[in-house]
N, C-alpha and C positions, 0 to 999 in steps of 0.2 A: 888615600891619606889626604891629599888636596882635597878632597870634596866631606871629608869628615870637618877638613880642620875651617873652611871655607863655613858648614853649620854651625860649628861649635862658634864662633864667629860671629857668626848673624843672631846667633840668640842669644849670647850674654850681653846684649843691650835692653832686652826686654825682662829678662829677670824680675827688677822692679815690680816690672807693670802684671805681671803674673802673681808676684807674692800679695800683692795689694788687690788684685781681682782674688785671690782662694781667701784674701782676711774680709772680703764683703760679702762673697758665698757665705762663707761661715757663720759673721754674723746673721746672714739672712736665714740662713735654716736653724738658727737657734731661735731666733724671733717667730720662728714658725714653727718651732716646738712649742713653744710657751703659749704661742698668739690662737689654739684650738680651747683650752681650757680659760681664754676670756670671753670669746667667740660662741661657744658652745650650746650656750642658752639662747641665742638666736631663735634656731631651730625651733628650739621645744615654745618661746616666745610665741613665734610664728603657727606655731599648732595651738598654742591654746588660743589663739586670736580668731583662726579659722573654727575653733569650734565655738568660740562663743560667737561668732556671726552667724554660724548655722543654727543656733541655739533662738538670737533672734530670730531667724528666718522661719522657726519652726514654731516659734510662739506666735510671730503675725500672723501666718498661714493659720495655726487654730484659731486664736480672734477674729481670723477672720472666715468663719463656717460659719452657721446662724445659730442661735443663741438653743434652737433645740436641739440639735447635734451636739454643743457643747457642755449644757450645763442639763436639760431633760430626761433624754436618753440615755446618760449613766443613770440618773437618781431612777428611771422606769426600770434599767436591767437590773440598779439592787436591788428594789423594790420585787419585782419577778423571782431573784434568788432567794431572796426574804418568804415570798409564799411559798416558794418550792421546798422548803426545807419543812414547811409544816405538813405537807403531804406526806400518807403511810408511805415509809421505807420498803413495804413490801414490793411493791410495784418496779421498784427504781433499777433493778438490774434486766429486767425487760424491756423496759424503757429505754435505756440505755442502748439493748441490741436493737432495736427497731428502729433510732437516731443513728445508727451504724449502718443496718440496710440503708436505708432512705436517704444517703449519703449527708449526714448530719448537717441539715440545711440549713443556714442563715450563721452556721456555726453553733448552734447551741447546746448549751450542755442540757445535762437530766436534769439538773436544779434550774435553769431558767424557759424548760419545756413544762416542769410541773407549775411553775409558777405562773408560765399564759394560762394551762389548761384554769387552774383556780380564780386567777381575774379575769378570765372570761366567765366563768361560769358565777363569780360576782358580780362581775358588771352587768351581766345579762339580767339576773333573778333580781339585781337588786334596782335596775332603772326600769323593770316592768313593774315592781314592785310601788315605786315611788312615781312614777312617770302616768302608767298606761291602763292600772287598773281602781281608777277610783269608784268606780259606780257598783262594783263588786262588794258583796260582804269580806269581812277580817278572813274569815279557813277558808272562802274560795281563795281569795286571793293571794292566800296565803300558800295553798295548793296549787296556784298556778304556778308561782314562784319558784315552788322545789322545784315542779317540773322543768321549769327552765332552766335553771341553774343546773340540771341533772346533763339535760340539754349541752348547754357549754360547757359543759365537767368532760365531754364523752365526744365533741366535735373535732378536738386538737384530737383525739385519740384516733380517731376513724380518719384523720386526713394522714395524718401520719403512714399507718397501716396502708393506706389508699398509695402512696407516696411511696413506701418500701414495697408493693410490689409492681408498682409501673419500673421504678428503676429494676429489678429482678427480671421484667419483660423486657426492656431495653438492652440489658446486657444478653439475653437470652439471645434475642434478635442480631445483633451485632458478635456474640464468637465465631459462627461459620466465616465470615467474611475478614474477623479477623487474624484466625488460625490460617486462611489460606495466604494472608498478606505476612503472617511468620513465617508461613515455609517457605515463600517466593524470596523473601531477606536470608532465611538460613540459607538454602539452595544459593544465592547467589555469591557466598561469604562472608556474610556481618555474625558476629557473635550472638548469642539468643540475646543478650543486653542491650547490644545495638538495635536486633529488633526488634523488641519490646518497644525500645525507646520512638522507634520511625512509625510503627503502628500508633503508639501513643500520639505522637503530632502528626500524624495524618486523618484522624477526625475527632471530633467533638461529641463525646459520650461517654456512658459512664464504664464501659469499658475501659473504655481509653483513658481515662481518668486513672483506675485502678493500675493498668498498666505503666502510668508515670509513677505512681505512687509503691508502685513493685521497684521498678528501677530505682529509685532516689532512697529508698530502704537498702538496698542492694551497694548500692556506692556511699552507704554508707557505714558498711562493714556488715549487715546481714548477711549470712549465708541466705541461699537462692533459696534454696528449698523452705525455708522458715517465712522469708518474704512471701513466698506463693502460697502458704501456707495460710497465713496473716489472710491474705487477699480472697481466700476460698471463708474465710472464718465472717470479712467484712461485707461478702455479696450475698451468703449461702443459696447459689444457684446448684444445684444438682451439675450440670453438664458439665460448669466450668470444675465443678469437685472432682469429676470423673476426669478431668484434662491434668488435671494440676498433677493426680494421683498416678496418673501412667509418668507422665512428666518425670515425677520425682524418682518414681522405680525404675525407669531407664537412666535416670542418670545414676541413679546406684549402683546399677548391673553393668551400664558400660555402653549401654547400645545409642546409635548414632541418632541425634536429635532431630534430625531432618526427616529422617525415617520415623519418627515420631507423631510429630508434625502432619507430616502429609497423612499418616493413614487416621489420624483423628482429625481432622480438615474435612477429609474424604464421611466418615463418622456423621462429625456434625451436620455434613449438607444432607446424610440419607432421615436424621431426625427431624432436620425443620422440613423437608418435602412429607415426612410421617405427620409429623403436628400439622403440615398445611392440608393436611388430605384429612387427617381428623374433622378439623373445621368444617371443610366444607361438606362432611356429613353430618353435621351437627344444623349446619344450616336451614336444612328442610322445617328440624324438627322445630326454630327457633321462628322460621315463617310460620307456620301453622299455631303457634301462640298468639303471635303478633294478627295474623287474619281471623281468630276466634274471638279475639277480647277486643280487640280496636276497628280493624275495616268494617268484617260480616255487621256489626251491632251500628254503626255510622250506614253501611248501606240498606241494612233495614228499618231503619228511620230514614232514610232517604225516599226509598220506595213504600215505603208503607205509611208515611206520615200525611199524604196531602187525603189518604182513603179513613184514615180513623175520625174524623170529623162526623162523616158520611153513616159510618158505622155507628157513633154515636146515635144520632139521629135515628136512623134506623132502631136503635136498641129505646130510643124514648118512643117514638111513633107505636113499638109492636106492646111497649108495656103500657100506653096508652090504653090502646086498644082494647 
């Protein structure tokens, strides 16, 4: 009771100073009710400020590229689109896949691939035309022309084509090697996505290319099998169709991926030592062209060239005669 009445004591002096500290709390957290809805556009102030700096930042930076970057090289890629669209539409859905093997390079579409093919094959026919053939009558030269212009109409095509199947030999080349670097990641515990993903940055090729390009389909809500599917559609390599297509059937049916893997790893190395033993029977037969039309003919004018003089001579002395 002494030690109740001893606090009760000690603190009705301070009373006061308590009721007067909770009336300045109070106004302070009403001041800080209020004080977010004058405050508030700060914020967003401060965002539009950072974008319109980035805005300049991104307008100096294009001013400052050189003037054909900025203002040529669009008006050449409309102009490219412009011819492309006059080219027959027949063409355009093959086109199109052939820009897909070939891993559609420089990014272009079918409309600005038909459009090189045609300015090249104007540029060409028409600066021989103007430039290189004056001494010529009007139909030769006028004939030479088509022919050229036929020329660049058919040289984007053939590179192209050249283009989609080195990349078809490069992935060809690169699955054994990669299929063994899936099983050594599935075997070790990473999900087939993890391994895709570690195969893909572990080198540089169009595999591995396809391979990121599986995964990042994949995360992004593709189902696998469609993804892989996509990716047999974008290479059309045979082996890798054969891989994809076990692939998908064992995961339909349930069977273990690893076990997959390995015996199509195992697969792949007995084809590329088949292809590599093809070759080098093929080899004989590719010497024996090469020594019938280019050595044998080069060492018989080596050997028989300093005697036909001689032989001449011989052949004018006897008709002499």
């Amino acid at each position: 009771m002494e030690l109740m009445t001893f606090f009760a004591g000690a603190t009705a002096p301070w009373s006061p100073l308590v009721v007067a500290g909770l009336v300045v709390l109070a106004t302070f957290l009403v001041w800080q009710g209020f004080a977010p809805a004058r405050t508030a556009t700060l914020p967003v102030a401060e965002r539009l400020q950072d974008y319109l700096d980035r805005r300049d930042v991104v307008e100096e930076s294009e001013l400052a590229q050189p003037f054909a970057v900025r203002v040529l090289l669009p008006l050449l890629r409309r102009l490219v689109r412009g011819l492309g669209g006059l080219m027959p539409k027949r063409s355009f859905e093959k086109t199109a896949h052939l820009l897909v093997l070939a891993g559609e390079p420089g990014g272009m579409s079918v409309l600005d691939f038909m459009g090189v093919r045609l300015l090249l094959a104007v540029a060409l026919g028409g600066g021989y035309f103007l430039l290189l053939d004056d001494a010529l009558p009007f139909f030769a030269a006028l004939r030479n022309t088509v022919i050229i212009s036929a020329v660049g109409l058919l040289l984007p095509q053939m590179w192209l084509r050249r283009r989609a199947r080195s990349r078809q030999k490069e992935i060809l080349r690169a699955l054994p090697d990669a299929l063994d670097m899936l099983t050594i990641g599935v075997e070790a515990g990473l999900a087939f996505e993890s391994a895709l993903l570690r195969v893909g940055e572990q080198w540089q090729n169009a595999l591995s290319q396809e391979f990121r390009r599986v995964v990042r389909e994949m995360r992004m809500g593709a189902p696998r099998n469609e993804a892989l599917r996509r990716m047999v559609e974008r290479t059309d390599v045979d082996e890798l169709s054969t891989f994809v297509a076990v692939l998908v059937q064992s995961n339909q049916l349930g069977v273990s991926i690893a076990q997959v893997l390995h015996g199509q790893a195992e697969q792949m190395r007995i084809k590329r030592r088949q292809r590599a033993e093809e070759q080098a029977r093929q080899a004989g037969v590719k010497i024996v062209l090469v020594l019938v039309f280019f050595i044998f003919p080069v060492m018989f004018i080596v050997i028989m060239g300093p005697t036909v003089p001689r032989i001449m001579t011989l052949f004018d002395t006897m008709s002499g005669g």
